[in-house]
C-alpha positions in Angstrom: 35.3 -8.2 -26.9 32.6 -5.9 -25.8 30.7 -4.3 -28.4 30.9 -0.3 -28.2 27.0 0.0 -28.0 27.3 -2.1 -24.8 29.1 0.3 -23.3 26.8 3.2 -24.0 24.9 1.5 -21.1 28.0 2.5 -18.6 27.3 5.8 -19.4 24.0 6.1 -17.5 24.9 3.9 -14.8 28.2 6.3 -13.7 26.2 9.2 -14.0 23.4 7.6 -11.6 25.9 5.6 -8.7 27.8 9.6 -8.8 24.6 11.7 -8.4 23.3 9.2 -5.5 26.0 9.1 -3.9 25.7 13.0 -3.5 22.2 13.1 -2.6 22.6 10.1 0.1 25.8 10.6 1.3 25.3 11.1 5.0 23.4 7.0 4.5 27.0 6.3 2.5 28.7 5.2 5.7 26.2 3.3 7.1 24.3 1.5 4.4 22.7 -1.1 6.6 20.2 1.3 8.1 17.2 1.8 6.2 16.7 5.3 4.2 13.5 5.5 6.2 12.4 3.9 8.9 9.0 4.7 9.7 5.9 4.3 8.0 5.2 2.3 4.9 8.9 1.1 4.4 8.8 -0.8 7.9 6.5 -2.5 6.0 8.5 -3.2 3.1 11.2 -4.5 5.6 9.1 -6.9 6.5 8.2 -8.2 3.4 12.0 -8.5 2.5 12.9 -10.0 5.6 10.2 -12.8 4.9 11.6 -13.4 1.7 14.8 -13.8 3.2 13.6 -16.3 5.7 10.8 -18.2 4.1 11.0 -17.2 0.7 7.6 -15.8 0.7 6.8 -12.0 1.3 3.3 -12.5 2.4 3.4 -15.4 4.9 5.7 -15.8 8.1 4.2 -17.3 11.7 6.7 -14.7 13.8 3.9 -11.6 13.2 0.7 -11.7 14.4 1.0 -14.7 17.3 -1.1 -16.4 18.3 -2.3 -16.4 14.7 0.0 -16.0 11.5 0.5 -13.2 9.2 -1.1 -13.9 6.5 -1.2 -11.0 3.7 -3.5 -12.3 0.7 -6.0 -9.7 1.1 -4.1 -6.9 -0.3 -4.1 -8.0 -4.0 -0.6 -7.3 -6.2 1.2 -7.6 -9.1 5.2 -6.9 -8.1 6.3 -10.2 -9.3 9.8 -8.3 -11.1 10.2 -6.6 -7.6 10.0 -9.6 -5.6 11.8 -11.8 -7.9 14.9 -9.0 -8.0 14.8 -9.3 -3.7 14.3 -13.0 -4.3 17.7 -13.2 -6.3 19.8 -10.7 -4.0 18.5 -12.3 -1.3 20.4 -15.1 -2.1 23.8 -13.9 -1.1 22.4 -10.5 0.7 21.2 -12.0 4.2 21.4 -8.2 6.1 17.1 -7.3 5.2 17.8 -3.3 6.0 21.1 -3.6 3.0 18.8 -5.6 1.2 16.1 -2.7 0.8 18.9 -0.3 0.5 20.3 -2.2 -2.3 17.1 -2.4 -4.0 17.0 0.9 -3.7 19.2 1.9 -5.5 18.9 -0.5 -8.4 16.0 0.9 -8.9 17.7 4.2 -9.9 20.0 2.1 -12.1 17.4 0.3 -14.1 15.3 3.6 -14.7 18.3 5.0 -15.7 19.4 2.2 -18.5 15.3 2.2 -19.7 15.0 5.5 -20.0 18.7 6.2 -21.6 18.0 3.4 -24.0 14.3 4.8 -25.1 15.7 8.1 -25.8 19.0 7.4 -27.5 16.5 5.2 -30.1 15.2 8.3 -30.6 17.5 10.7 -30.4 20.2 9.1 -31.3 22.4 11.5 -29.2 24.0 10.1 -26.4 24.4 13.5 -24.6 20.4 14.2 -25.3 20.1 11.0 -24.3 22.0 11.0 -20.4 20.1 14.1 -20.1 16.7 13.1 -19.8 17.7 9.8 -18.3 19.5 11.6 -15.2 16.2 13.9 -15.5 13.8 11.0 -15.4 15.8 8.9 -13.2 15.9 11.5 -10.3 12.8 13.0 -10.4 10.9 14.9 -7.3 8.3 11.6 -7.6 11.1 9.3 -7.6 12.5 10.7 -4.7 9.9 12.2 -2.5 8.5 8.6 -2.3 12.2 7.3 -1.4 11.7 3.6 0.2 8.5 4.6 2.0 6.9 3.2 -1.6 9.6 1.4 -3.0 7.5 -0.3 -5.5 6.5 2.5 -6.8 9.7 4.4 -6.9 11.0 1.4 -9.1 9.1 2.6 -12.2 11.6 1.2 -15.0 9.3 -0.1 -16.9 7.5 3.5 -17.7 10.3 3.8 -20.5 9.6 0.6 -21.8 5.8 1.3 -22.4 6.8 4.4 -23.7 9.1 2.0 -26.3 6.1 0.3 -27.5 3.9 3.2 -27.3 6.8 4.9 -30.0 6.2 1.9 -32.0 2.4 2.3 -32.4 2.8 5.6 -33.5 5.3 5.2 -36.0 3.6 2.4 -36.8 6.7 0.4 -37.0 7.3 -3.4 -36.6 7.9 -5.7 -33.7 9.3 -8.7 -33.0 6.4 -10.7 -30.9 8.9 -12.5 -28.4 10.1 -8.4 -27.6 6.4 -7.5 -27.0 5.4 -10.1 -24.6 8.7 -10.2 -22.8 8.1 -6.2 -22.5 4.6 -6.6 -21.8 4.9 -9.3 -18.8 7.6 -6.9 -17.1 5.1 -4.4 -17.3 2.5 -6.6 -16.0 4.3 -7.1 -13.5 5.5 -4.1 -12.1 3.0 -2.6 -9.9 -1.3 -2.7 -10.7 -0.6 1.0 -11.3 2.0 1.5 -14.0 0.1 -2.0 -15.3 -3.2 -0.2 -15.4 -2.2 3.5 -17.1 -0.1 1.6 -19.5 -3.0 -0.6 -21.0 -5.0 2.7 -21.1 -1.8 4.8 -23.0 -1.1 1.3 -25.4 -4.9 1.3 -26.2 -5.2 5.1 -26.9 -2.2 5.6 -28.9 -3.3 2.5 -31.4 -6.3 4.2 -31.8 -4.4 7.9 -32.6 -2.5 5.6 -35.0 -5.6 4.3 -36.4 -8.0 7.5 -36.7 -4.8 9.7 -37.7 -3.7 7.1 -40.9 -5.3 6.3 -44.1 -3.4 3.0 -44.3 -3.1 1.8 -40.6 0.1 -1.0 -40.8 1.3 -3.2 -38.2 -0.9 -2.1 -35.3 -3.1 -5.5 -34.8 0.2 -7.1 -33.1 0.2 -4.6 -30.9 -3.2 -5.2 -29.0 -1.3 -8.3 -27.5 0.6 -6.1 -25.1 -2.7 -4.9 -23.5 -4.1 -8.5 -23.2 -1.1 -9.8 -21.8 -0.6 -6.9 -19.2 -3.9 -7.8 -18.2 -3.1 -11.5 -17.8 -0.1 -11.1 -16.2 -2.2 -8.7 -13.7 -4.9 -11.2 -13.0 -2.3 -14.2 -12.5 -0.6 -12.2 -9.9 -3.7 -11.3 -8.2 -5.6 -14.9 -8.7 -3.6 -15.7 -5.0 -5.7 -13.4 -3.3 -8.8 -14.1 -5.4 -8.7 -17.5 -4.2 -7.7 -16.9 -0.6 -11.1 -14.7 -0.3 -13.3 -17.4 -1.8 -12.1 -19.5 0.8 -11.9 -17.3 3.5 -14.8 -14.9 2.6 -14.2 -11.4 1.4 -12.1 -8.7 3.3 -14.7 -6.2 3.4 -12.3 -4.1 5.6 -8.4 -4.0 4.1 -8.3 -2.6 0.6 -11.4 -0.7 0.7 -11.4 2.2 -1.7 -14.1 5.0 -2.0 -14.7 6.6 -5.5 -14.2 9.9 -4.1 -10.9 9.2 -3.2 -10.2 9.8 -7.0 -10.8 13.1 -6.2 -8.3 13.5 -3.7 -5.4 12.0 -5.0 -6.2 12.7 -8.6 -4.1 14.6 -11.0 -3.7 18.5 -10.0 -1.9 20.6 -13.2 -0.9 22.8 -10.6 0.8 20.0 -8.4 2.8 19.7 -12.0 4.2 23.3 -12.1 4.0 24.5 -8.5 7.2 23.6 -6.9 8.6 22.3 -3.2 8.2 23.3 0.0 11.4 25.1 1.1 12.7 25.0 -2.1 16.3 26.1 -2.9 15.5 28.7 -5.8 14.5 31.6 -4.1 12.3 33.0 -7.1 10.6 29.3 -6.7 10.1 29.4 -2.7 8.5 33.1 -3.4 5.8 31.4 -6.5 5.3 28.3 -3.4 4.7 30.6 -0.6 2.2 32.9 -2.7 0.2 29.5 -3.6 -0.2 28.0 -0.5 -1.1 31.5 1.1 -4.2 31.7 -1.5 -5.4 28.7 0.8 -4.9 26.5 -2.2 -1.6 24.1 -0.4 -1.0 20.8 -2.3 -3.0 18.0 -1.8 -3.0 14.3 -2.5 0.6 12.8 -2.5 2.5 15.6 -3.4 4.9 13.9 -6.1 3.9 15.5 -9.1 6.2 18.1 -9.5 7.8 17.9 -13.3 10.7 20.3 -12.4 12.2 22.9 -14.5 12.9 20.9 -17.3 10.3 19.0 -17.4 8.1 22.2 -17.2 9.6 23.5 -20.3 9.2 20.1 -21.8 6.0 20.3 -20.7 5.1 23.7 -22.3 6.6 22.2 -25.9 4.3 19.4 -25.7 1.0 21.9 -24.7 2.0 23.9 -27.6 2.8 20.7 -30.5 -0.6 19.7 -29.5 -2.3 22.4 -30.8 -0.5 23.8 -33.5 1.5 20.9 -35.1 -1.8 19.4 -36.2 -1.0 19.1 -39.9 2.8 18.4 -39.7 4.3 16.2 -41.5 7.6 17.2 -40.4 7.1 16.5 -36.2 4.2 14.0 -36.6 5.4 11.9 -33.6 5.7 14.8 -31.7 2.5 15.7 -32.2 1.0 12.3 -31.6 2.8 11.8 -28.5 1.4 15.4 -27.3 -1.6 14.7 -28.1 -1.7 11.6 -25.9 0.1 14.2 -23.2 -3.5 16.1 -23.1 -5.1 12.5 -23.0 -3.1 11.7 -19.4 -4.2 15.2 -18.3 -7.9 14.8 -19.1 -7.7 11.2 -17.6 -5.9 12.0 -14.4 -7.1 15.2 -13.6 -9.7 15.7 -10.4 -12.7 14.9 -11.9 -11.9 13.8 -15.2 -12.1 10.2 -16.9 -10.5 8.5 -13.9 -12.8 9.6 -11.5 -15.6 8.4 -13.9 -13.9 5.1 -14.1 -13.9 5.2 -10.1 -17.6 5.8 -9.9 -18.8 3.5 -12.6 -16.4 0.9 -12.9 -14.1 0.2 -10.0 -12.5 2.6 -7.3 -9.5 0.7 -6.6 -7.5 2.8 -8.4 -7.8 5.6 -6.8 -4.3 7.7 -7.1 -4.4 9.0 -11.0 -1.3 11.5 -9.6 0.5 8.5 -9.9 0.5 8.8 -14.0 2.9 11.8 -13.5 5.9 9.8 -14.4 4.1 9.2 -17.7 3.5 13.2 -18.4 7.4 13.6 -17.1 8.6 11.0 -19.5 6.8 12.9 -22.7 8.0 16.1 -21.4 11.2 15.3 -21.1 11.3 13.5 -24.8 9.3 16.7 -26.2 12.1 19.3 -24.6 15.1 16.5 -26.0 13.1 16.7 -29.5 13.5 20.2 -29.5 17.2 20.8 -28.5 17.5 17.9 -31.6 15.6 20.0 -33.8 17.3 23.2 -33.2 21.0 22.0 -33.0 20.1 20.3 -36.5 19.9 24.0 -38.0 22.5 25.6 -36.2 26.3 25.6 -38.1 28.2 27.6 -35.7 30.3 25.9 -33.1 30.6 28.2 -30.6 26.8 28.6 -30.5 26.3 24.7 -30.2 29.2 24.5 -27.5 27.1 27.5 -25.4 23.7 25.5 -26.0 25.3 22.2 -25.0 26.8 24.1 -21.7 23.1 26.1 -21.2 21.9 22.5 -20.9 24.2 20.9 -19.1 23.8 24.3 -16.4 19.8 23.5 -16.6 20.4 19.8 -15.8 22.2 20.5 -12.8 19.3 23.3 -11.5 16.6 20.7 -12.5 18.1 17.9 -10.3 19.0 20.4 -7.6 15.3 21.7 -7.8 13.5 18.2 -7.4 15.8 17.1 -4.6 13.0 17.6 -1.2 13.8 18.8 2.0 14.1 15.9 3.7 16.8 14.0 1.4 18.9 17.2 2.0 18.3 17.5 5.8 21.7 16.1 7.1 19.9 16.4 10.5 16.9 13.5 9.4 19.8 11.2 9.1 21.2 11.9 12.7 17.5 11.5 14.5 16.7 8.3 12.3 20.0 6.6 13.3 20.0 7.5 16.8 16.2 5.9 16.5 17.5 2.9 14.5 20.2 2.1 17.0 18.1 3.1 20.5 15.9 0.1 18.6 18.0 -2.3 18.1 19.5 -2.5 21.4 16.8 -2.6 23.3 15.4 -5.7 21.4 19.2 -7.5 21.6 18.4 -6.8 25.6 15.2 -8.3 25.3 16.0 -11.0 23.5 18.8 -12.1 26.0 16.3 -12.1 28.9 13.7 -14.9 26.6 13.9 -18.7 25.5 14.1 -19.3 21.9 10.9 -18.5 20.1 9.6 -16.3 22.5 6.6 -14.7 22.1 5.3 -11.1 22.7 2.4 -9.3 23.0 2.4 -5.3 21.7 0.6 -2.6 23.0 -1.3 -0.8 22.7 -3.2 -2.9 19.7 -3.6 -1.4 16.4 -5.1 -2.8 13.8 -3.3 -3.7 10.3 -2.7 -2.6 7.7 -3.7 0.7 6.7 -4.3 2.6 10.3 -4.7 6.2 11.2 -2.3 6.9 13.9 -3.3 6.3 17.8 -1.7 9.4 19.4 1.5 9.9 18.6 2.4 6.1 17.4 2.3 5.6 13.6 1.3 3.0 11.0 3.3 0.4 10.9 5.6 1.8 14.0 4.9 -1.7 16.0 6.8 -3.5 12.7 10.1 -2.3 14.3 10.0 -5.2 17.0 9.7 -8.0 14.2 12.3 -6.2 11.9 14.8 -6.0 14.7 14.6 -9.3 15.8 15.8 -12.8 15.2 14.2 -15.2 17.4 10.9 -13.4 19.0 7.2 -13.8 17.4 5.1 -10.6 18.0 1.5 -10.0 18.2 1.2 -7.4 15.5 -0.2 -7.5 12.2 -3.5 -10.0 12.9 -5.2 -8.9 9.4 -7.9 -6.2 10.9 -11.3 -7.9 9.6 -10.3 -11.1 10.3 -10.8 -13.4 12.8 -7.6 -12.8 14.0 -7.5 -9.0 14.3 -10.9 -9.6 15.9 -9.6 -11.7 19.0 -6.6 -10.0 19.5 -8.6 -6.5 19.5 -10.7 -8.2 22.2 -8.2 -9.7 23.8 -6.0 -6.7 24.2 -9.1 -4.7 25.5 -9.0 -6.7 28.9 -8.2 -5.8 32.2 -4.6 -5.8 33.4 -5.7 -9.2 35.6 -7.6 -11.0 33.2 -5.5 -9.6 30.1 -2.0 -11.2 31.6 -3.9 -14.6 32.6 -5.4 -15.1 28.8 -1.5 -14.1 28.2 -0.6 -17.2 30.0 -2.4 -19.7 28.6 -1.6 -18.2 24.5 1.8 -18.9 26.0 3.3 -15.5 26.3 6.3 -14.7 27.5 6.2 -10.5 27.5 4.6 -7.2 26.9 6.0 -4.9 24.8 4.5 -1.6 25.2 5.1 1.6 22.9 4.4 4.8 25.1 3.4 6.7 21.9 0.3 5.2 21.5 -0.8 6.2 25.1 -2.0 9.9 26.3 -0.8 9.5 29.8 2.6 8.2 27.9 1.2 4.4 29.3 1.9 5.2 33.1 -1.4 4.0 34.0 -0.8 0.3 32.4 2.7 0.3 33.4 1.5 0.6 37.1 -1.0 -1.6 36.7 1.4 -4.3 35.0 3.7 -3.8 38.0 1.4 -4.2 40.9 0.9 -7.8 39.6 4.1 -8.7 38.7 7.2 -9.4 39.9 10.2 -8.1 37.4 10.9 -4.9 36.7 10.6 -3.4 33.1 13.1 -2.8 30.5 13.3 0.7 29.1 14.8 1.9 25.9 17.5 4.3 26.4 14.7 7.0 24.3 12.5 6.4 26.7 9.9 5.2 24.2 9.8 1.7 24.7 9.2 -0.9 27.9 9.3 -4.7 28.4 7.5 -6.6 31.2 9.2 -10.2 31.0 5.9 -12.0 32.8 7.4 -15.3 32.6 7.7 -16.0 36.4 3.9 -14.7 36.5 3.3 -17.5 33.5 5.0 -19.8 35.8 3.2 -19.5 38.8 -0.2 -19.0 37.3 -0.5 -22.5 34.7 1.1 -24.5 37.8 -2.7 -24.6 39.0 -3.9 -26.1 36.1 -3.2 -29.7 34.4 -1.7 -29.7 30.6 -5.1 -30.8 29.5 -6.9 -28.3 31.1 -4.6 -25.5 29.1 -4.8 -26.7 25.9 -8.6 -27.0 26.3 -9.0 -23.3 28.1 -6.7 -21.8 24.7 -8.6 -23.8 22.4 -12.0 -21.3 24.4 -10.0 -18.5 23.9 -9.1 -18.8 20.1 -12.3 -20.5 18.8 -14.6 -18.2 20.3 -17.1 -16.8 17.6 -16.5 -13.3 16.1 -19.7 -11.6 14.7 -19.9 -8.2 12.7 -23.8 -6.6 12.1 -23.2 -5.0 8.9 -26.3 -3.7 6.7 -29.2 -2.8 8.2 -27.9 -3.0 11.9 -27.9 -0.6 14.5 -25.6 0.0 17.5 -26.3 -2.2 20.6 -28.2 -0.4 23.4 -27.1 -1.4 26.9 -30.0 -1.4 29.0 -30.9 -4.1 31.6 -31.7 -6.6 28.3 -29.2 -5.6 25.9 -30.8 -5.7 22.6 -29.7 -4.0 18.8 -32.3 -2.4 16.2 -32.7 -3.5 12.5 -34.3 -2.2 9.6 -36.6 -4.3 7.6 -33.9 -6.4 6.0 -30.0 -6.6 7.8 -27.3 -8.9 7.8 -24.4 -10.0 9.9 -20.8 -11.9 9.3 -20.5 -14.6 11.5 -16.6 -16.0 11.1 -15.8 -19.5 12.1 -11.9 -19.8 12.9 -12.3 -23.8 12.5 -11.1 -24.9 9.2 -14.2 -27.7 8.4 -18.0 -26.9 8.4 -19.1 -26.7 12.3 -22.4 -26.7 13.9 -23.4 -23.5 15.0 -26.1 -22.6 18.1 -28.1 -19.5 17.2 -30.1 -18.1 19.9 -32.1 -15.0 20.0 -35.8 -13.2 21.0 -36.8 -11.2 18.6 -39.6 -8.2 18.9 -41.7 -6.6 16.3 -42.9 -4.0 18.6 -46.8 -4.3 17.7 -49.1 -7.3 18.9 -50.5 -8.2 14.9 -48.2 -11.5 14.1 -45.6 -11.1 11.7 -42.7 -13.3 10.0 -39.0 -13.2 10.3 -36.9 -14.5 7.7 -34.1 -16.1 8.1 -31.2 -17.7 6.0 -27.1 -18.6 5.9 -25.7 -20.1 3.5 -28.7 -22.9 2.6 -30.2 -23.0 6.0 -33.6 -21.0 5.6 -36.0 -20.5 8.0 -39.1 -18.8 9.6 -40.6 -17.5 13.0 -43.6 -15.9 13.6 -42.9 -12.7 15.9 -45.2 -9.4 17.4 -44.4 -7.3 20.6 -44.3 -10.5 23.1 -41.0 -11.3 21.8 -40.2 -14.6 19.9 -37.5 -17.3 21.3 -35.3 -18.5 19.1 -32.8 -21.8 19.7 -31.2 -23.4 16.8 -28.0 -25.2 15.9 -27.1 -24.5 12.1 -24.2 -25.6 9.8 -21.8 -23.0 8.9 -18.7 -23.4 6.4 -15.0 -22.5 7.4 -14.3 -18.6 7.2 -17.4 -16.1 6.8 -20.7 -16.4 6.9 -23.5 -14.6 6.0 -26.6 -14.8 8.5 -29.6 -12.3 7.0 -33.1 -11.1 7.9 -36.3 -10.2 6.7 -39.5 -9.0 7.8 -42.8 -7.6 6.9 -43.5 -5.9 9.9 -44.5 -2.4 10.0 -41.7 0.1 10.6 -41.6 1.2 14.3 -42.5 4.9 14.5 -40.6 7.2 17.4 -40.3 11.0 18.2 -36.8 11.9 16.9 -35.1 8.8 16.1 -34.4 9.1 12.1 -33.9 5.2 12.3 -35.9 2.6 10.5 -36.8 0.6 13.4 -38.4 -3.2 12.1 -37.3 -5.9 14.6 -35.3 -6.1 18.0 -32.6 -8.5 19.0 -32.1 -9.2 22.2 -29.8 -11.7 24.2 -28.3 -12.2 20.7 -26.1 -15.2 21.3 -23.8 -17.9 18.6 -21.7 -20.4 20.0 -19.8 -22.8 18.1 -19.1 -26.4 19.0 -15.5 -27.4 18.2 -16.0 -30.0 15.4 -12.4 -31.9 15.8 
């Protein structure tokens, strides 16, 4: 028999499947198209789709041909995402249901966590579906839909908050529950796995500085240590792909002002929607952003009516249920309320962190969750409270319908725009299907494993948009496909994304030649990205081929099938002779002047400035050491002798340079991925009218080659 507690857990999970089915029902009758289908959820696709072929989200070889997509320079820890896709990926084969489906689960598990973290509390199971359906479909929650479905899936908020409840009741645990508890937090997103060793940490020390006999908190410092683990497990992947490799210095990068930015905003808490429902509300909105003061950052804080009256309970309990005995947890748990807001807030003790200790994390509105869970439980607390003194029926019956009224305004309120726009649904599935049958038409006209260049070439991941095409927009080839391997998504500071930027920058002639000998069989061109809508290249494709281009019924798209042109072109060389001229093409050295390096100056020598010390990353595709030729003259710019420095890796050496220019030829050993090639000098600085620069030594005819060492 099922036990009757069991089925408490029904409860929530009716109430969520009916009040998602309300908001998404225009998606209801055609599940297998993507909630979005732009931005950072093509992207998430992807990632599921690789799981569903290779069982590996960050590796497949049908993205960024001639190379391999290879994404261990963005550093995670999703592990109890990927291993929920993993497991429905077993019998879901469809990657669009698939991220649907996930989707919505995780509505379902936030709903079970949270219903079962406040009915331990509460004890009241209508309390209790209250602030689940509350927490469950919050504004954040659905404002970032599937475009960050990681983040959207942030079930195991409620189950910090479980051992966070512990700590200050200072109750025990069994050990197997807090490492179980502490590895799903660990693994659930670097973000919720970062604020929740900070909120664990801070609420044993409450426990400890507010007690005159601490008990049972020691245990409790293993949840921390294990998060942390669990964290630096996930991430040792990409660790060790960068030793090897070199750093990224590129994908990833975070600034510590960023923490400024997207910090915390109390406003951004209270302040509601854009077009929102309510009229009073829209008035409130409108009168904000017309003081010049419009949202920034993400714009997912918003707590929502009840959470702002939740929100309100816990501001007050901090500061005048100091000496309760009575509401002690309340307290407590308010007091680490003002903690998240001092931490989180635009230029609080996150954005110290940022500047002092790492800027990686950079979004601290992403704790709003956390203040939205407390809220919630400080408004349920209250209702408890107050129904506990109240005798008369028909008074409770009025204050149980008052709630259930508020409820419904409060999920009404944090429903956005879009979600509600029965029109976004029409445009994206009249996008979604334009897509799809253009690729099926493509795909028809090409051998198996075809391969296809995109243009115009846009560097991943993390892009600005090149006129009106998005991030992530050139995913939809890949995503739609079955058989085809794409150019997109060489790793920008990579070697890959280095050659294929160059590569792509050719003209028509010599582009669709080097096309030939990578062996491939299209060009797939996205008229967004183009001012002139890509007429220019479309003509200039067409006066040197053949076939005439496919066009996608929205216009949008076009594919030049230059197979015949492939034909004709390799039949003047032998098979030798084009394996050797692709081998040119891929191994050719990429080089990047970093510190202390100036921007080349064309003139009839072209030559680059440096400052007294400068260094450049030289990246050698070949996976075994290979000899390097370095060749260089080098200028000091004043006839007194003076010495160059040089050194990579172990390799050191010295030249003697002045104003007559010192030639230098040299073949050094490199090692697989990047290098580091710097210089030194004690020369004076060059002094010119109005150049700001410190000018030391000038390259010029800077050349490396690399001999192939296979």
């Amino acid at each position: 028999m099922i036990h009757k507690k069991n089925l408490l857990f029904l409860l929530p999970i009716i109430t969520t499947l009916i009040i998602f089915f309300i908001i998404y029902h225009p998606w209801l009758s055609h599940f297998n198209i993507p909630i979005s289908y732009s931005g950072d959820n093509l992207w998430n696709i992807v990632s599921i789709k690789n799981i569903i072929e290779n069982k590996n989200s960050l590796i497949t070889d049908k993205l960024g041909y001639p190379f391999k997509y290879i994404m261990n320079d963005f550093p995670t820890s999703d592990w109890s995402f990927l291993l929920q896709i993993y497991l429905l990926s077993i019998i879901v084969k469809d990657h669009f249901l698939l991220t649907n489906i996930f989707y919505l689960i995780s509505y379902l598990l936030i709903s079970i966590t949270s219903f079962y973290v406040f009915y331990k509390k509460t004890k009241s199971i209508f309390l209790s579906l209250t602030g689940q359906i509350i927490f469950t479909f919050s504004s954040y929650h659905l404002i970032r839909g599937e475009d960050h479905l990681f983040l959207a899936a942030y079930f195991c908020i409620p189950l910090t908050f479980f051992i966070i409840f512990k700590i200050l009741k200072q109750k025990k645990i069994c050990i197997k529950t807090l490492i179980f508890l502490s590895l799903i937090i660990g693994s659930s997103g670097i973000y919720y796995a970062f604020f929740s060793v900070i909120l664990i940490f801070f609420s044993y020390l409450i426990s400890i500085f507010n007690s005159p006999k601490p008990k049972n908190l020691n245990t409790y410092l293993i949840a921390p240590i294990i998060i942390i683990i669990t964290v630096f497990l996930s991430i040792t992947p990409s660790l060790l792909y960068s030793i090897k490799n070199g750093k990224n210095e590129i994908v990833g990068l975070r600034h510590p002002a960023e923490s400024e930015y997207y910090g915390l905003r109390i406003t951004q808490l209270l302040i509601p929607l854009n077009n929102h429902r309510l009229p009073f509300l829209i008035n409130l909105q409108t009168k904000y952003n017309n003081q010049g003061l419009e949202p920034r950052g993400e714009k997912t804080e918003y707590l929502g009516i009840f959470g702002i009256f939740g929100f309100m309970i816990s501001m007050f309990s901090a500061f005048f249920l100091t000496n309760s005995k009575k509401h002690k947890l309340l307290y407590k748990l308010s007091v680490v309320n003002i903690f998240i807001l001092l931490f989180a807030t635009t230029g609080g003790f996150g954005t110290t962190f940022a500047y002092f200790v790492s800027p990686q994390i950079r979004c601290y509105n992403r704790i709003s969750p956390f203040i939205l869970f407390i809220c919630i439980f400080s408004l349920l607390y209250f209702i408890k409270y107050q129904l506990q003194k109240i005798k008369n029926k028909i008074l409770k019956l009025f204050i149980y319908l008052t709630i259930i009224i508020l409820t419904i305004v409060t999920v009404q309120d944090q429903v956005p725009p879009l979600v509600r726009n029965k029109n976004s649904f029409t445009a994206l599935y009249e996008e979604f299907i334009n897509d799809q049958l253009f690729i099926k038409e493509i795909e028809k006209s090409l051998p198996q494993q075809a391969n296809i260049l995109q243009l115009p070439y846009k560097d991943f991941p993390e892009t600005l948009p090149i006129h009106k095409l998005g991030d992530y927009d050139l995913f939809k080839g890949f995503v739609q496909s079955q058989k085809i391997k794409w150019s997109y998504a060489t790793i920008k500071g990579r070697y890959s994304g280095r050659v294929m930027e160059k590569i792509s920058a050719y003209s028509t002639q010599k582009l669709l030649e080097t096309l030939c000998l990578l062996d491939f069989d299209g060009i797939y061109i996205d008229r967004f990205g183009y001012v002139d809508n890509g007429q220019q290249l479309e003509k200039d494709i067409s006066s040197l081929i053949t076939s005439k281009p496919t066009v996608s019924s929205n216009q949008r798209l076009v594919f030049f099938n230059i197979q015949n042109f492939k034909k004709k072109f390799l039949s003047q060389y032998q098979p030798t002779e084009i394996t050797n001229l692709k081998k040119q093409i891929l191994s050719h050295p990429i080089y990047e002047w970093k510190e202390g390096c100036y921007e080349l100056e064309a003139t009839n020598q072209p030559h680059r400035w440096c400052s007294r010390q400068s260094k450049l990353n030289i990246y050698n595709p070949f996976e075994k050491k290979t000899q390097m030729s370095l060749r260089f003259i080098a200028n000091s710019g004043y006839p007194k002798v003076s010495d160059l420095f040089i050194k990579i890796n172990k390799y050191t050496d010295k030249v003697d340079i002045n104003n007559q220019g010192a030639k230098y030829n040299k073949t050094i050993t490199i090692n697989p991925g990047i290098n580091t090639l710097s210089f030194k000098t004690n020369a004076p600085q060059v002094i010119t009218i109005d150049d700001p620069r410190k000018l030391y030594i000038d390259f010029i005819e800077f050349e490396i080659e690399l001999k192939d060492p296979f």
